[in-house]
C-alpha positions in Angstrom: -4.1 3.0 3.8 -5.7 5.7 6.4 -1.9 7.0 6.9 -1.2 6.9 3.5 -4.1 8.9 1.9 -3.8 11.5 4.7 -0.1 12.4 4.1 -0.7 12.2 0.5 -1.3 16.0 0.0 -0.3 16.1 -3.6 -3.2 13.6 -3.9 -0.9 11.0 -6.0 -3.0 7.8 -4.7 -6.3 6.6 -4.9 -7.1 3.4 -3.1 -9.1 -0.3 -3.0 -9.1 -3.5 -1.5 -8.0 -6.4 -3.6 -11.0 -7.9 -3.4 -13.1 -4.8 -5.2 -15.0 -5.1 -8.0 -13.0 -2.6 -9.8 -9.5 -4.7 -8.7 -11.1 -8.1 -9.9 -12.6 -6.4 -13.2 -9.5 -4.5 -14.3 -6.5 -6.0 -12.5 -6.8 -10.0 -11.6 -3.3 -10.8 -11.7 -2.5 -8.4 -8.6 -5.2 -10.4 -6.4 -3.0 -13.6 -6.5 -0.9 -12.3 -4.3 -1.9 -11.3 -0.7 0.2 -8.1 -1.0 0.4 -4.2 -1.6 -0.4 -3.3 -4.8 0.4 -0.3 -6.5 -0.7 0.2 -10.6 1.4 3.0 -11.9 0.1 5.2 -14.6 1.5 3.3 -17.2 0.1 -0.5 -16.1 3.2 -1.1 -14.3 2.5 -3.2 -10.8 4.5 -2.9 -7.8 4.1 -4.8 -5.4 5.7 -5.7 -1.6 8.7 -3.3 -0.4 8.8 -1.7 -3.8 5.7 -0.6 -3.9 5.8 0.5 0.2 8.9 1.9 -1.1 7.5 3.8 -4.1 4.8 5.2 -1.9 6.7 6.4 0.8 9.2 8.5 -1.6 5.7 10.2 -3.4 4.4 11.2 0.2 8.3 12.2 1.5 7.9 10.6 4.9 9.6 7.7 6.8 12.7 8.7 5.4 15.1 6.1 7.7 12.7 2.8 6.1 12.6 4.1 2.6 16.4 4.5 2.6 16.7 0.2 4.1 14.6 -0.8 1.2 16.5 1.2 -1.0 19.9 -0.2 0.1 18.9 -3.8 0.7 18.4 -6.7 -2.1 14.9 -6.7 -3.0 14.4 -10.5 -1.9 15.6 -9.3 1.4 13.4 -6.2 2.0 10.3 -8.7 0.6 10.5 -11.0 3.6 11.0 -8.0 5.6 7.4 -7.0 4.5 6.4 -10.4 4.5 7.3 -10.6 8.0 5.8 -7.4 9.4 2.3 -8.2 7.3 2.4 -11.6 9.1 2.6 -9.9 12.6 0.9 -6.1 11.7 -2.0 -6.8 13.9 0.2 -7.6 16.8 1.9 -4.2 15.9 -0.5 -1.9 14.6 -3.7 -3.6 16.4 -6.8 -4.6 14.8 -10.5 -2.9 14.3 -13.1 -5.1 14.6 -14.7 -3.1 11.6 -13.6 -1.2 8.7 -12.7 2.6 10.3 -14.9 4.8 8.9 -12.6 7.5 6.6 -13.0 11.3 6.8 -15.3 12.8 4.2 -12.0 14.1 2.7 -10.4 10.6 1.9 -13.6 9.0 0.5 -13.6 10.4 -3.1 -10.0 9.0 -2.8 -11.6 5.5 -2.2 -12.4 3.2 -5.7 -14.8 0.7 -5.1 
């Protein structure tokens, strides 16, 4: 989310957990499912590689994965993000608390 929101310079995306308030409140159906979520502007929910996909394109960067999602059957690029959530704190690491944002990315924050 961090990486996100900071290359997001056209300030397209807001963010939240899927265990918020606001998420539970306004959007159940998207907490069912342990994924990405992204709520377009007119209700529409994308979630998994097409929403990673979706964002990527907005914030022009990762270019090479964007294009593999693009190309492959949507099934396929799914377990692909199934796989690498499975395994992202062996590959990314893990805090043992919530990182603290920069002033600048908390207004971007919904609780």
């Amino acid at each position: 989310m961090r990486f996100i929101l900071k290359k997001d310079t056209s300030l397209n995306f807001k963010a939240t957990t899927l265990q918020s308030n606001y998420t539970i409140k306004n959007y159940p159906q998207v907490t069912k499912v342990d994924s990405v979520a992204l709520i377009l502007k007119n209700g529409d929910i994308l979630q998994k590689s097409r929403a990673v996909y979706y964002i990527l394109k907005k914030v022009k960067t990762l270019f090479l994965i964007r294009v593999l999602i693009f190309i492959l059957p949507s099934f396929f690029s799914d377990l692909v993000y199934d796989l690498v959530a499975k395994t992202r704190y062996m590959i990314f690491g893990r805090y043992d608390s919530c990182p603290v944002l920069e002033d600048n990315l908390n207004s971007r924050i919904i609780e």
